[in-house]
N, C-alpha and C positions, 0 to 999 in steps of 0.2 A: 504494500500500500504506500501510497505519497500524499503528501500533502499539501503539493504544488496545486493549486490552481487549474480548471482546465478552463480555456477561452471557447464556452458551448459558439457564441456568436460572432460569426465570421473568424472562424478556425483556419487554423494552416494546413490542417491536414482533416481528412473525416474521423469521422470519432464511433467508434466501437459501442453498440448498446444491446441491450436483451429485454425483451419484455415476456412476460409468464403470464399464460390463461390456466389461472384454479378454478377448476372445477368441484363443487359437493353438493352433493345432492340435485343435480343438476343444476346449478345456479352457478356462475359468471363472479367472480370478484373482481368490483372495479373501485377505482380511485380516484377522486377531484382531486387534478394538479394544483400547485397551489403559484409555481414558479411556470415559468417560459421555459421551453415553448410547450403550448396546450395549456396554461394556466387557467382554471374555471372550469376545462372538459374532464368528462369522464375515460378514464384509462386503465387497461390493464397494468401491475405493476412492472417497474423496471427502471434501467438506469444503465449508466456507463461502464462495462466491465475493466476492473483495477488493472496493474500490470501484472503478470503471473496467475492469474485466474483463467479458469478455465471458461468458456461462455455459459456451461449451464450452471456452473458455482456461483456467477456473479446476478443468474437467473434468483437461485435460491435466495443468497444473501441476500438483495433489493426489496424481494418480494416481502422474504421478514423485516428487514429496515423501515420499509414504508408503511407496511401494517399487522407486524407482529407476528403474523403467521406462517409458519414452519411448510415447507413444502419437498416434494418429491418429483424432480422431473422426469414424465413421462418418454415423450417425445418432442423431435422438430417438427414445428408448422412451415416457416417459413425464412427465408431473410430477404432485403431488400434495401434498395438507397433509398433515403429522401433528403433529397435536395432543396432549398427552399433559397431562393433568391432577392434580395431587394427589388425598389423599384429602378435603383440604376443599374442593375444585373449583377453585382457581388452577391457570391454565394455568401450569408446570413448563418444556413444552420447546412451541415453536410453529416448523416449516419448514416451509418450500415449500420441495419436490425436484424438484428435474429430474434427469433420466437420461438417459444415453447409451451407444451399444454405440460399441465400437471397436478397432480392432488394435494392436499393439505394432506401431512402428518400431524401438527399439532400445532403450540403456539396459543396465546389469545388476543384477538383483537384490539388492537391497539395503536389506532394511526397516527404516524410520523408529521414532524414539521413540515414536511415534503407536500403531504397533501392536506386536503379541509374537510373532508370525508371519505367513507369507505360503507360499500352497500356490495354483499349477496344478490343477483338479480336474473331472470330467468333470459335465455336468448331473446322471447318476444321482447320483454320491457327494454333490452338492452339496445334493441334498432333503433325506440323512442327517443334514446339519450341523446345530449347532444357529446358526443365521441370524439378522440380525435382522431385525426384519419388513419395516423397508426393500428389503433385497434380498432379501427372499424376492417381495415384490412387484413387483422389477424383472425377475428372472429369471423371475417368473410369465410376463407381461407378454410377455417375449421372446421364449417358448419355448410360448406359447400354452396354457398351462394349470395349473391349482395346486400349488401345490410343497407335499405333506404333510409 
């Protein structure tokens, strides 16, 4: 781990992240960003894998850092750039995501500074949300078709 600093906006290089879809009992755990970028939307958890980690350890850890809960990852869903531009065309934000599904082992609910809530929610409720397109694309992805 470091404790340098990472420049998320307009970066010299892309930045490495992970997000994890927990599943239990059928139900989706998302989280209101609290910071940029996505601040206000709902998200799966996740965050920027450290140096020396592996992508689904830094899946685990985030997932507990942001809301306490202990998890097991499954599988890969996906990974993917996003790119996001100004309006005079500097790249702003540059990831590469990886994703993963996975169940809770244990842990208690307990949401980080990071975010402003934390809700259990079934796939319909979750279309409803307003999402960011991150996880609107992992949950696509999962669940095998577009989330309007």
């Amino acid at each position: 781990m470091t404790d340098e600093p990472v420049n998320r906006e307009y970066p010299i290089r892309p930045l490495v992240g992970v997000g994890v879809v927990t599943i239990r009992d059928g139900k989706i755990l998302l989280v209101k960003r609290a910071f940029e970028p996505g601040a206000g939307k709902w998200s799966i958890p996740g965050g920027l894998v450290e140096v020396g980690e592996k992508l689904a350890e830094a899946g685990i850890r985030e997932t507990e850092e942001e809301t306490g809960i202990t998890v097991q990852v499954l599988e890969l869903i996906n990974a993917f750039d996003v790119i996001d531009v100004d309006d005079v065309g500097n790249v702003k934000y540059h990831y590469v995501l990886v994703d993963f599904l996975a169940r809770p082992t244990g842990g208690f609910e307990k949401p980080s500074s990071e975010v402003t809530d934390m809700r259990w929610v079934a796939y319909d409720e979750a279309k409803g949300m307003d999402l960011t397109e991150t996880t609107r694309k992992a949950l696509s992805e999962l669940f095998g078709g577009a989330l309007i």
